[in-house]
C-alpha positions in Angstrom: 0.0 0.0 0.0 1.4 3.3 -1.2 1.6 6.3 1.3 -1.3 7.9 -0.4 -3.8 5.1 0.0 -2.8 4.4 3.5 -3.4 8.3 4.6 -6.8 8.0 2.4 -7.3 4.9 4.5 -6.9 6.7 7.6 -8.4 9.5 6.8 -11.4 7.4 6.3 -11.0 5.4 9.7 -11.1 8.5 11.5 -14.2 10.0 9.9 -16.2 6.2 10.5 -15.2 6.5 14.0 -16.4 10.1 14.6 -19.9 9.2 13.0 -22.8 8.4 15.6 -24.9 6.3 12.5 -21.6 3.8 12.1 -21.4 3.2 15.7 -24.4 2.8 15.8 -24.5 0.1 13.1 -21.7 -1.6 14.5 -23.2 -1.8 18.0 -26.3 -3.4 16.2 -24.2 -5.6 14.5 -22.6 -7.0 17.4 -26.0 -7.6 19.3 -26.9 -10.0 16.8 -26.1 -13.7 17.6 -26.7 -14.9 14.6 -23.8 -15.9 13.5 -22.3 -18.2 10.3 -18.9 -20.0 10.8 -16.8 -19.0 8.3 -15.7 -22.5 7.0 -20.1 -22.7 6.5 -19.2 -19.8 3.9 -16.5 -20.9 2.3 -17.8 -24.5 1.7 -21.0 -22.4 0.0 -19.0 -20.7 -1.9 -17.0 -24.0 -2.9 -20.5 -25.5 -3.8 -21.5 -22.8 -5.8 -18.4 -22.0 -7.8 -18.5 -26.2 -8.3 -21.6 -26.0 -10.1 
């Protein structure tokens, strides 16, 4: 990653964490309990690509 990108990257970081709507989404997000092993995922994937 080049200097640029990585100061647009955290540039970015710091906005998302300074925003009330993306904390709150990412509090919501970690409420839910639903949750899908990610080996579950990548055999899907696996399957589908198979096909």
């Amino acid at each position: 990653m080049d200097n640029e990108t990585a100061d647009d990257f955290d540039k970015e970081a710091e906005a998302l964490r300074g925003s009330a709507v993306f904390q709150k989404f990412l509090d919501e997000r970690m409420a839910c309990t639903d949750r899908i092993p990610l080996e579950e995922i990548e055999a899907e994937i696996e399957r589908e690509l198979g096909q």
